[in-house]
C-alpha positions as YAML, in Angstrom:
chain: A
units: angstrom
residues:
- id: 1
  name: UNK
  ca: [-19.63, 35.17, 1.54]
- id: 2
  name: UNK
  ca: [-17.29, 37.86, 0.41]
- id: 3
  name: UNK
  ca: [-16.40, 39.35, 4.26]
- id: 4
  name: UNK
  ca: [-16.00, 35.66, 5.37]
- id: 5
  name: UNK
  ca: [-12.63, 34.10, 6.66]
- id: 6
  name: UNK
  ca: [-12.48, 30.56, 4.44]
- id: 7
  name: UNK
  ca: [-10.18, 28.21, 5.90]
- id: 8
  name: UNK
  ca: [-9.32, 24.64, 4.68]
- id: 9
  name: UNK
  ca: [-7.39, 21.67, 6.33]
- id: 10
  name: UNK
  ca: [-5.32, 20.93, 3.42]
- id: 11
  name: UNK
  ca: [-3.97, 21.73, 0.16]
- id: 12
  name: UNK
  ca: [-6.38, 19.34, -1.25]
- id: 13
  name: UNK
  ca: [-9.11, 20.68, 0.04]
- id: 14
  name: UNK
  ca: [-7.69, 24.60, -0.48]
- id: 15
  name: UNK
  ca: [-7.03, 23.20, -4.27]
- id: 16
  name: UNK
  ca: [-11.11, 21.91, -4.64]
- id: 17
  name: UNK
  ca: [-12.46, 25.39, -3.14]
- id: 18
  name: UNK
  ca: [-9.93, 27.56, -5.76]
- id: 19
  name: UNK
  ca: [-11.84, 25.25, -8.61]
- id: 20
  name: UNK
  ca: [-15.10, 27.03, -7.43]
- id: 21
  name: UNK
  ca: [-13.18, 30.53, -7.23]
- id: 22
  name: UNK
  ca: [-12.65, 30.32, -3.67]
- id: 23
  name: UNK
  ca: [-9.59, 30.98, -1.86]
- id: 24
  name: UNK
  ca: [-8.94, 30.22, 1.75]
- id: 25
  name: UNK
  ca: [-6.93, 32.81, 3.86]
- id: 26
  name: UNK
  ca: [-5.68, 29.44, 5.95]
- id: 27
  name: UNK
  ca: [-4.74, 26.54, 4.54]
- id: 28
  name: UNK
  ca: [-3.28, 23.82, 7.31]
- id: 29
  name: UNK
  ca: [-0.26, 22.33, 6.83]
- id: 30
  name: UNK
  ca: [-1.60, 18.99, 10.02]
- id: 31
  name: UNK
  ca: [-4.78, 17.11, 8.31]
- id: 32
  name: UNK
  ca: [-6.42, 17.51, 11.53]
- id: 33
  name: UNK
  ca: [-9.55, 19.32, 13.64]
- id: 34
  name: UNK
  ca: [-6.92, 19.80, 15.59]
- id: 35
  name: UNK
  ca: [-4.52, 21.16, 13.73]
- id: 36
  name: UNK
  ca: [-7.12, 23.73, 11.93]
- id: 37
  name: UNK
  ca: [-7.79, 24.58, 15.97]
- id: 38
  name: UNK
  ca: [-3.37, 25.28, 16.20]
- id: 39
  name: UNK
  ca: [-3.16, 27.30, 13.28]
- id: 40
  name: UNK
  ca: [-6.15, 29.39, 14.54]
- id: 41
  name: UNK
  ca: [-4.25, 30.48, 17.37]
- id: 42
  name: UNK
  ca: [-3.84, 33.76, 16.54]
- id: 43
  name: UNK
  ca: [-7.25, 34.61, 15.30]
- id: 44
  name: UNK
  ca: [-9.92, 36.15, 17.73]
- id: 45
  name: UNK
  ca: [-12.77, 33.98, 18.44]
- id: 46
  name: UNK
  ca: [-14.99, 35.44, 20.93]
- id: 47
  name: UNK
  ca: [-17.92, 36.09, 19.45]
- id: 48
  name: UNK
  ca: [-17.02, 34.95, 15.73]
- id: 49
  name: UNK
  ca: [-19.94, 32.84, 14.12]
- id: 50
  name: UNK
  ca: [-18.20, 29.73, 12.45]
- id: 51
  name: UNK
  ca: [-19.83, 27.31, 10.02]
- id: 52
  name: UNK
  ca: [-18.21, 23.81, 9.78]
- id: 53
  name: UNK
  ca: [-19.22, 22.09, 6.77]
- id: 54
  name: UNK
  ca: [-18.57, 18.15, 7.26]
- id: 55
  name: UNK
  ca: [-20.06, 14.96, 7.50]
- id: 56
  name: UNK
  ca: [-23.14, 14.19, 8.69]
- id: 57
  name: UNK
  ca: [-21.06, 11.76, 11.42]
- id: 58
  name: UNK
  ca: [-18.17, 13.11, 12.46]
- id: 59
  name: UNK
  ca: [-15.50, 14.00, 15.79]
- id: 60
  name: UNK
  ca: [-16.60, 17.18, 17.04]
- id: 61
  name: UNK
  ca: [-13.28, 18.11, 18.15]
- id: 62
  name: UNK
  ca: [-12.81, 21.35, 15.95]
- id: 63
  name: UNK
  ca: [-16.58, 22.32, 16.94]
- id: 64
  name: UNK
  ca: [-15.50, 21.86, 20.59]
- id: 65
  name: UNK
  ca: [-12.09, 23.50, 20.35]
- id: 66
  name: UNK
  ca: [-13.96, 26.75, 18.87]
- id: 67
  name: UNK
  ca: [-16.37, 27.09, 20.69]
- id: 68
  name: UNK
  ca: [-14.33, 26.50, 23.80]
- id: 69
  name: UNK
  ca: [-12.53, 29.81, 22.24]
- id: 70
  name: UNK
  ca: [-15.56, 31.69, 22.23]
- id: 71
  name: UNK
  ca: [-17.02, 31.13, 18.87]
- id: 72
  name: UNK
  ca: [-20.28, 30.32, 18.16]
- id: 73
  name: UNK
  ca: [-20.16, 27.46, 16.18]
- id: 74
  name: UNK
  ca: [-22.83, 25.96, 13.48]
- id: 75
  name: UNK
  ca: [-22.39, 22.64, 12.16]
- id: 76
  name: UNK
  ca: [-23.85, 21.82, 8.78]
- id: 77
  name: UNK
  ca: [-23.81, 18.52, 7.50]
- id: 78
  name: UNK
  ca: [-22.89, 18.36, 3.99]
- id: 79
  name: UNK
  ca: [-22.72, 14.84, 3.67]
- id: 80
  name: UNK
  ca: [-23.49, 10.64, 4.75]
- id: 81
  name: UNK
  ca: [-20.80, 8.31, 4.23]
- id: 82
  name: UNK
  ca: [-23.16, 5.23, 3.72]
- id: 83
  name: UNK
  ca: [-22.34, 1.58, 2.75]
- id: 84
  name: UNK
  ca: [-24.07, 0.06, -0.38]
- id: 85
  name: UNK
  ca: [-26.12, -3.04, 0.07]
- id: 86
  name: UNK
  ca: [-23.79, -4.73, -2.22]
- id: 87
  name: UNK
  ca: [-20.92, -4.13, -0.78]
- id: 88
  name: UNK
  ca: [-21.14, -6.84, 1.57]
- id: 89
  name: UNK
  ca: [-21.43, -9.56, -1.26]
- id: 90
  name: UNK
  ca: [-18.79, -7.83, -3.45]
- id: 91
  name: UNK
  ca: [-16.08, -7.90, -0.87]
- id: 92
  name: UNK
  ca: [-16.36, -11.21, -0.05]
- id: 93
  name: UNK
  ca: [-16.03, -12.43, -3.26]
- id: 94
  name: UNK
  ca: [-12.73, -10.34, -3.56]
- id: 95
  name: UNK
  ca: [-11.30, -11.67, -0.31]
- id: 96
  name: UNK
  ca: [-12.38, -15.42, -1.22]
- id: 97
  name: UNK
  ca: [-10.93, -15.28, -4.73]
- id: 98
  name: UNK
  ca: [-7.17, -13.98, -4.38]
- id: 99
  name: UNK
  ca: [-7.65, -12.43, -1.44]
- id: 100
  name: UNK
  ca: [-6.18, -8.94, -0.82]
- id: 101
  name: UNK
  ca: [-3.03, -8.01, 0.41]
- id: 102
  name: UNK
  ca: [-3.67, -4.47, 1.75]
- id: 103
  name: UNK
  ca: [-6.48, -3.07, 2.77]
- id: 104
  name: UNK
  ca: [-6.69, 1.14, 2.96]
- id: 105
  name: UNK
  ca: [-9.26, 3.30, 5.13]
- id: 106
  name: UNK
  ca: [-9.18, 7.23, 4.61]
- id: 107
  name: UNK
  ca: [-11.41, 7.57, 6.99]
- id: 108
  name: UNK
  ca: [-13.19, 6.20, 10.54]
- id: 109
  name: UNK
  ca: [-16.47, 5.88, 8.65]
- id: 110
  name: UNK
  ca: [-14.70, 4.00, 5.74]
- id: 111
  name: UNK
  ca: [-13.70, 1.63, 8.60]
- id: 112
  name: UNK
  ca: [-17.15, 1.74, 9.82]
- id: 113
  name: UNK
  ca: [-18.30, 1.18, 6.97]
- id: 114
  name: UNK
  ca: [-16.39, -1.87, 5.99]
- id: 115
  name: UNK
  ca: [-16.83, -4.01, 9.14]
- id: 116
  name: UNK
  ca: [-20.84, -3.41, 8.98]
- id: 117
  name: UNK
  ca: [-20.36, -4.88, 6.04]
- id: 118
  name: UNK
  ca: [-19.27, -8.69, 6.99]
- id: 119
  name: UNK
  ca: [-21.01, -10.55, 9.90]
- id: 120
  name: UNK
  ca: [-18.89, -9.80, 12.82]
- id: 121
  name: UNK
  ca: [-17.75, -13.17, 13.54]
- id: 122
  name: UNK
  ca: [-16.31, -13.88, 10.34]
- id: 123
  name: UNK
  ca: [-14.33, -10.67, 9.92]
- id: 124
  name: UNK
  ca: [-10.59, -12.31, 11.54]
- id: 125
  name: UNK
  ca: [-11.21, -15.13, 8.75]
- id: 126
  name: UNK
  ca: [-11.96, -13.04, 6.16]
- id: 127
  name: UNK
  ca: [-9.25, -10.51, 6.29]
- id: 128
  name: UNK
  ca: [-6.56, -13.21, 6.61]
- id: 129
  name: UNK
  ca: [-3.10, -12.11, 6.50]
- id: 130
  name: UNK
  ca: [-4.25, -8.41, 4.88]
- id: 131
  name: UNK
  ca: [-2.01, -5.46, 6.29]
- id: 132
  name: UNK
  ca: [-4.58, -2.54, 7.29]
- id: 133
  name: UNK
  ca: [-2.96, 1.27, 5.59]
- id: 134
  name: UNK
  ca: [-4.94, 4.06, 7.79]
- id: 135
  name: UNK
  ca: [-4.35, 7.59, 6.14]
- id: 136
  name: UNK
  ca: [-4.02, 9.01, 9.28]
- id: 137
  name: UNK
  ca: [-3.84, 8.15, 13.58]
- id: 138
  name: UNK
  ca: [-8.05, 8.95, 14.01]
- id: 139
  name: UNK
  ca: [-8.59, 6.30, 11.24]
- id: 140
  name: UNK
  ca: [-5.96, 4.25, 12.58]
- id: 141
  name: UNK
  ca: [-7.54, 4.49, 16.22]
- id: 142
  name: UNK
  ca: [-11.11, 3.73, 14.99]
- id: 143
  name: UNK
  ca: [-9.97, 0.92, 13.00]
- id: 144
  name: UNK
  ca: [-8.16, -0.47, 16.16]
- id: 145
  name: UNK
  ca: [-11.32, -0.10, 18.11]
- id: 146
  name: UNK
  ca: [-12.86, -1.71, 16.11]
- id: 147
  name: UNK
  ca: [-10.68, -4.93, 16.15]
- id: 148
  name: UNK
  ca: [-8.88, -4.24, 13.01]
- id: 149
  name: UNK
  ca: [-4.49, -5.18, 13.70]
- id: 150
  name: UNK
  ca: [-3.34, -1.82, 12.34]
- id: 151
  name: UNK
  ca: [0.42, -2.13, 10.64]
- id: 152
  name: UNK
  ca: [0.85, 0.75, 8.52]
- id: 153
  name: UNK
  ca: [-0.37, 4.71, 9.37]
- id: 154
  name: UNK
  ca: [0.55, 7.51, 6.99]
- id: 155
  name: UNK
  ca: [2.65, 10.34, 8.14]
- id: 156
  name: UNK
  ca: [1.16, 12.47, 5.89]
- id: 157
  name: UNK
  ca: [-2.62, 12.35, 5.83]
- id: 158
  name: UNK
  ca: [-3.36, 12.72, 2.56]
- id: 159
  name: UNK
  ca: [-4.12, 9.99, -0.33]
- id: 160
  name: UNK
  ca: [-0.42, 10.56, -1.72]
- id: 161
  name: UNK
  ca: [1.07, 10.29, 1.86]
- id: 162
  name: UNK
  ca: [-1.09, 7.04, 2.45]
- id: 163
  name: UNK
  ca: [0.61, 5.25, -0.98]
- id: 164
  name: UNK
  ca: [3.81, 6.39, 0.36]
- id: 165
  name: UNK
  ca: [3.45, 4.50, 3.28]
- id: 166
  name: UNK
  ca: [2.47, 1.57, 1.39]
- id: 167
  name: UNK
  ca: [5.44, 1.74, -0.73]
- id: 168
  name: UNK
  ca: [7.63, 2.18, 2.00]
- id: 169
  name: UNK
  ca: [6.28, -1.08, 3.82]
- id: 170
  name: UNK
  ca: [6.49, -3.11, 0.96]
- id: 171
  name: UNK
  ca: [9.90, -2.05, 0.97]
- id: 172
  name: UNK
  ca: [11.02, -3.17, 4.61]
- id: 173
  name: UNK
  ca: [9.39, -7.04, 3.36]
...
């Protein structure tokens, strides 16, 4: 790895590969495909052979954007977002006990995720008044597609920028 160009969408993410003595030479500022694509703009791609380490189900918007730049592109799954058995049973014990008052996806397949896990014609019922906190607008459009009323969207797509825009709509009540 030591002639390759690392490249991380966020300072999270930059901050995990230093703890394994890596060090990006791009670090994004936008928590997007999209924005990794932008900040590439003045790199060469033709010809470059890029690996793109992600989930096992994911967009394949940075894959496209590359390769549409002339980069041959290899995607290697690194990981499955999967929902435990239990989960089902566990949540709705929470939500018929107190009941929850916010409810925060970091991801589309945490949305996924969590509406496999009711049967789909009690999910309005169960949620109840909950306001739905989406880290980011791809997690906030999945969750939409998926029927979920979407009130609060961090500006900042990171776990810190998702509290903050928690706090800051428990404010406006």
């Amino acid at each position: 790895m030591h002639n390759s160009k690392l490249c991380a969408i966020g300072q999270e993410t930059a901050d995990a590969l230093a703890g394994h003595g890596l060090r990006p030479e791009l670090v994004t500022s936008e928590y997007t495909a999209e924005g990794l694509a932008n900040a590439l703009q003045g790199w060469e791609m033709a010809g470059m052979r890029v690996l793109v380490p992600r989930a096992e189900i994911a967009r394949d918007a940075l894959p496209s954007l590359l390769a549409n730049r002339g980069a041959e592109v290899e995607i290697l799954p690194v990981y499955r977002a999967v929902c435990p058995p239990e989960a089902g049973p566990a949540l709705l014990r929470l939500f018929d006990g107190e009941g929850v008052d916010v409810i925060t996806f970091t991801s589309s397949s945490t949305v996924y995720n969590f509406v496999r896990a009711f049967p789909e014609d009690r999910l309005p019922a169960i949620l109840g008044d909950a306001e739905i906190a989406c880290m980011g607008p791809v997690t906030a459009d999945s969750a939409r597609k998926l029927g979920l009323g979407v009130s609060i969207v961090a500006r900042e797509y990171t776990t810190h920028g998702l509290v903050q825009a928690i706090a800051e709509a428990a404010a406006r009540k």
